[in-house]
C-alpha positions as CSV (number, residue, x, y, z in Angstrom):
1,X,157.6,81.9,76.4
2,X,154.8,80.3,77.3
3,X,151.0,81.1,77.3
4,X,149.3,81.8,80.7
5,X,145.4,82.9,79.3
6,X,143.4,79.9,79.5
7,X,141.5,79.0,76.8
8,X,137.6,78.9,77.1
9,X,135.8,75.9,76.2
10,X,134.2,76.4,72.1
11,X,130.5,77.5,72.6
12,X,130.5,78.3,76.2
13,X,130.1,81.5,76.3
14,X,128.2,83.7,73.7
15,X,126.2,82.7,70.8
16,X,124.5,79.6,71.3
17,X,125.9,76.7,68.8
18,X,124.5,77.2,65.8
19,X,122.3,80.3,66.4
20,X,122.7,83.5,64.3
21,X,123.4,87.2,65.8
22,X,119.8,87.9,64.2
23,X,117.9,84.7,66.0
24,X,119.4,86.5,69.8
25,X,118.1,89.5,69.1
26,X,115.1,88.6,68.3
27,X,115.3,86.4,71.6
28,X,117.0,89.4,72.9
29,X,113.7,92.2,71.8
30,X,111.2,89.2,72.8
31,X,112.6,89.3,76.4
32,X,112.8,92.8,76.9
33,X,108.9,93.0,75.5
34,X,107.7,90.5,77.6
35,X,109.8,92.2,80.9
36,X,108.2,95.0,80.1
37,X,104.0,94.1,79.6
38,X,104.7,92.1,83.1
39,X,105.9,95.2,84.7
40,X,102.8,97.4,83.3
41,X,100.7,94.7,84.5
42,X,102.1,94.5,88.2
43,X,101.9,98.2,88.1
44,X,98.4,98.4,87.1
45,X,98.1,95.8,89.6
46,X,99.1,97.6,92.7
47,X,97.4,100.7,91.5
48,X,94.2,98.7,91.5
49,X,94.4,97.5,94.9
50,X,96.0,101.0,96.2
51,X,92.2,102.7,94.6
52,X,90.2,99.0,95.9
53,X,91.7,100.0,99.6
54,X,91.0,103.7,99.8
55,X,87.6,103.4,98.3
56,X,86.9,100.7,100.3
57,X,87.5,103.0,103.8
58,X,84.3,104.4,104.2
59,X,85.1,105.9,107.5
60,X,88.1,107.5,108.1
61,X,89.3,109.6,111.0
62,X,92.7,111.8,112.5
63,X,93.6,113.2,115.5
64,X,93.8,116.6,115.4
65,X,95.5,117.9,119.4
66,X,95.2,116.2,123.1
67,X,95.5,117.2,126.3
68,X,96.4,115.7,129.3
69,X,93.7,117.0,132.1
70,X,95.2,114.6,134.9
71,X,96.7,111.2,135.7
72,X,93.4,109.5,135.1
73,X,92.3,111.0,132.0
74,X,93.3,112.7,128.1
75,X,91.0,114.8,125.8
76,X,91.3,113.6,122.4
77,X,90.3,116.0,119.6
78,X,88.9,114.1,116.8
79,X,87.9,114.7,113.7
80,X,85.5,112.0,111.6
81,X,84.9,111.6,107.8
82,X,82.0,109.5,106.4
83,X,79.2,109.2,104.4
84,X,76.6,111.1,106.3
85,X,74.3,107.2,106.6
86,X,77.3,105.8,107.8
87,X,77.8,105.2,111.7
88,X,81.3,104.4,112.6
89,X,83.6,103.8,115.6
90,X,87.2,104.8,115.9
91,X,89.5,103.3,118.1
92,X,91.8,105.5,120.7
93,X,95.5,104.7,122.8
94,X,97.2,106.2,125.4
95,X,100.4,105.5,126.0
96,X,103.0,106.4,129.5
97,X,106.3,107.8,128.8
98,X,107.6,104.1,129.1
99,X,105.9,103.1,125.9
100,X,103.3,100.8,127.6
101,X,99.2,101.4,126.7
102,X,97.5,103.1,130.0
103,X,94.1,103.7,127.9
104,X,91.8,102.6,125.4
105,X,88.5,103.6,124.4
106,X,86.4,103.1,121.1
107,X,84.7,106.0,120.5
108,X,80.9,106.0,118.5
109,X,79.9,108.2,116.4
110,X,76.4,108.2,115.0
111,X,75.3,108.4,111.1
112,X,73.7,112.1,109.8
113,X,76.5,114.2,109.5
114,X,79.7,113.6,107.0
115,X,81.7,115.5,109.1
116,X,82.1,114.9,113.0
117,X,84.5,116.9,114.3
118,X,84.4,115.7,118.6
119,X,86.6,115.9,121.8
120,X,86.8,112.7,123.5
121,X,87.7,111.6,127.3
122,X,89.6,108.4,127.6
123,X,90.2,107.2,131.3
124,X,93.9,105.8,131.8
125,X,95.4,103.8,134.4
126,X,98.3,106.0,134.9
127,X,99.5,108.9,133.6
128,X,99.5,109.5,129.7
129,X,102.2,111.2,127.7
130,X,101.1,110.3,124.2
131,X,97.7,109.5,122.7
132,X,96.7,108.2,119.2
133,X,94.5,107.3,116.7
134,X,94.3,103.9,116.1
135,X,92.1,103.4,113.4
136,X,88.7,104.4,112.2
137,X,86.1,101.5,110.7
138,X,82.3,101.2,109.5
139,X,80.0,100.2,112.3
Protein backbone atom coordinates (compact mmCIF):
# COMPACT_ATOMS: atom_id res chain seq x y z
CA UNK A 1 0.00 0.00 0.00
CA UNK A 2 1.38 3.09 -0.41
CA UNK A 3 1.59 6.30 1.66
CA UNK A 4 -0.50 9.29 0.53
CA UNK A 5 0.37 12.02 3.69
CA UNK A 6 3.05 14.16 2.54
CA UNK A 7 5.79 14.59 4.60
CA UNK A 8 6.61 18.19 5.94
CA UNK A 9 9.92 19.57 5.39
CA UNK A 10 12.29 19.11 9.05
CA UNK A 11 11.97 22.50 11.01
CA UNK A 12 9.29 24.12 9.05
CA UNK A 13 6.80 24.23 11.14
CA UNK A 14 7.05 24.52 15.02
CA UNK A 15 9.98 24.99 17.19
CA UNK A 16 12.50 27.00 15.63
CA UNK A 17 15.89 24.84 14.84
CA UNK A 18 17.65 24.66 17.79
CA UNK A 19 15.36 26.57 20.25
CA UNK A 20 13.98 24.96 23.40
CA UNK A 21 10.03 24.75 24.42
CA UNK A 22 11.30 27.20 27.41
CA UNK A 23 13.23 29.96 25.01
CA UNK A 24 9.27 30.23 22.99
CA UNK A 25 7.63 30.79 25.90
CA UNK A 26 9.47 33.12 27.12
CA UNK A 27 9.23 34.65 23.40
CA UNK A 28 5.71 33.53 23.69
CA UNK A 29 4.96 35.76 27.52
CA UNK A 30 7.29 38.66 26.01
CA UNK A 31 4.76 39.05 23.12
CA UNK A 32 1.75 38.88 24.86
CA UNK A 33 3.29 41.64 27.54
CA UNK A 34 4.31 43.87 25.06
CA UNK A 35 0.54 43.39 23.08
CA UNK A 36 -0.76 44.16 26.06
CA UNK A 37 1.24 47.76 27.52
CA UNK A 38 0.58 48.88 23.59
CA UNK A 39 -3.02 48.33 23.98
CA UNK A 40 -3.25 50.23 27.55
CA UNK A 41 -1.31 52.85 25.99
CA UNK A 42 -3.60 53.39 22.81
CA UNK A 43 -6.44 53.17 25.20
CA UNK A 44 -5.18 55.85 27.47
CA UNK A 45 -4.53 57.46 24.31
CA UNK A 46 -7.95 57.82 22.93
CA UNK A 47 -9.33 58.52 26.34
CA UNK A 48 -6.97 61.51 26.50
CA UNK A 49 -8.12 63.07 23.36
CA UNK A 50 -11.95 61.99 24.00
CA UNK A 51 -11.44 64.35 27.71
CA UNK A 52 -8.85 67.11 25.40
CA UNK A 53 -12.10 67.44 22.89
CA UNK A 54 -14.95 67.76 25.37
CA UNK A 55 -13.00 70.13 27.57
CA UNK A 56 -11.98 71.87 24.86
CA UNK A 57 -15.85 72.82 23.71
CA UNK A 58 -16.52 75.71 25.62
CA UNK A 59 -19.77 76.38 24.02
CA UNK A 60 -22.07 73.87 23.42
CA UNK A 61 -25.66 74.02 22.27
CA UNK A 62 -29.00 71.58 21.23
CA UNK A 63 -32.05 72.00 19.71
CA UNK A 64 -34.74 71.52 21.89
CA UNK A 65 -38.50 71.80 19.28
CA UNK A 66 -39.21 73.88 15.84
CA UNK A 67 -41.94 75.05 14.28
CA UNK A 68 -42.75 75.83 10.91
CA UNK A 69 -44.70 79.42 10.97
CA UNK A 70 -44.83 79.56 7.00
CA UNK A 71 -43.02 78.87 3.76
CA UNK A 72 -40.54 81.61 4.44
CA UNK A 73 -39.69 81.00 7.93
CA UNK A 74 -38.93 78.21 11.14
CA UNK A 75 -38.71 79.04 14.93
CA UNK A 76 -35.91 77.24 16.37
CA UNK A 77 -35.90 76.62 20.05
CA UNK A 78 -32.44 76.70 21.32
CA UNK A 79 -30.83 76.11 24.21
CA UNK A 80 -26.98 77.47 24.86
CA UNK A 81 -24.34 76.24 27.43
CA UNK A 82 -21.21 78.33 28.27
CA UNK A 83 -19.11 79.87 30.57
CA UNK A 84 -21.16 82.92 31.53
CA UNK A 85 -17.73 85.39 29.88
CA UNK A 86 -18.03 83.43 26.96
CA UNK A 87 -19.95 84.84 23.79
CA UNK A 88 -20.70 82.25 21.19
CA UNK A 89 -22.51 81.65 17.88
CA UNK A 90 -24.29 78.58 16.92
CA UNK A 91 -24.93 77.62 13.53
CA UNK A 92 -28.66 76.69 12.22
CA UNK A 93 -30.13 74.50 8.81
CA UNK A 94 -33.27 74.07 7.25
CA UNK A 95 -33.86 71.56 5.16
CA UNK A 96 -37.14 70.83 2.29
CA UNK A 97 -38.64 67.52 2.27
CA UNK A 98 -36.20 66.80 -0.73
CA UNK A 99 -33.19 66.88 1.43
CA UNK A 100 -31.77 70.12 0.00
CA UNK A 101 -30.74 73.27 2.57
CA UNK A 102 -33.56 76.23 2.16
CA UNK A 103 -32.04 78.14 5.31
CA UNK A 104 -29.16 79.05 7.28
CA UNK A 105 -28.64 81.43 9.92
CA UNK A 106 -25.82 81.85 12.63
CA UNK A 107 -27.27 82.78 15.58
CA UNK A 108 -25.23 85.26 18.44
CA UNK A 109 -25.56 84.93 21.62
CA UNK A 110 -23.94 87.37 24.02
CA UNK A 111 -21.48 86.54 27.20
CA UNK A 112 -23.26 86.98 31.00
CA UNK A 113 -25.34 84.20 31.35
CA UNK A 114 -24.18 80.32 31.35
CA UNK A 115 -27.38 79.36 30.37
CA UNK A 116 -29.25 80.90 27.19
CA UNK A 117 -32.17 79.21 26.60
CA UNK A 118 -33.66 81.38 23.00
CA UNK A 119 -36.19 80.88 20.07
CA UNK A 120 -34.74 81.86 16.85
CA UNK A 121 -36.29 82.86 13.31
CA UNK A 122 -34.44 81.64 10.31
CA UNK A 123 -35.78 82.85 6.85
CA UNK A 124 -35.88 79.96 4.14
CA UNK A 125 -36.20 80.01 0.48
CA UNK A 126 -38.85 77.54 0.41
CA UNK A 127 -40.71 75.65 2.58
CA UNK A 128 -38.87 73.79 5.57
CA UNK A 129 -39.70 70.29 6.83
CA UNK A 130 -36.63 69.76 9.07
CA UNK A 131 -34.39 72.09 10.99
CA UNK A 132 -31.09 71.40 12.86
CA UNK A 133 -28.41 72.31 14.96
CA UNK A 134 -25.35 72.48 13.27
CA UNK A 135 -22.93 73.23 15.68
CA UNK A 136 -22.20 75.58 18.47
CA UNK A 137 -18.43 77.38 18.78
CA UNK A 138 -16.60 80.15 20.89
CA UNK A 139 -16.91 83.65 19.33
Amino acid sequence: MVDLRQQVPEGRYGRAAGRSADAEARTDRRLKVTGGVLGVLLLALIGWFGVAYISGQQVSGELIKFKVVSDSAVQVHVEVRKEAGAEGVCTLRTRAEDGSEVGRKNAEFAAGASRVDEVVTVRTTARATSAELIGCQER
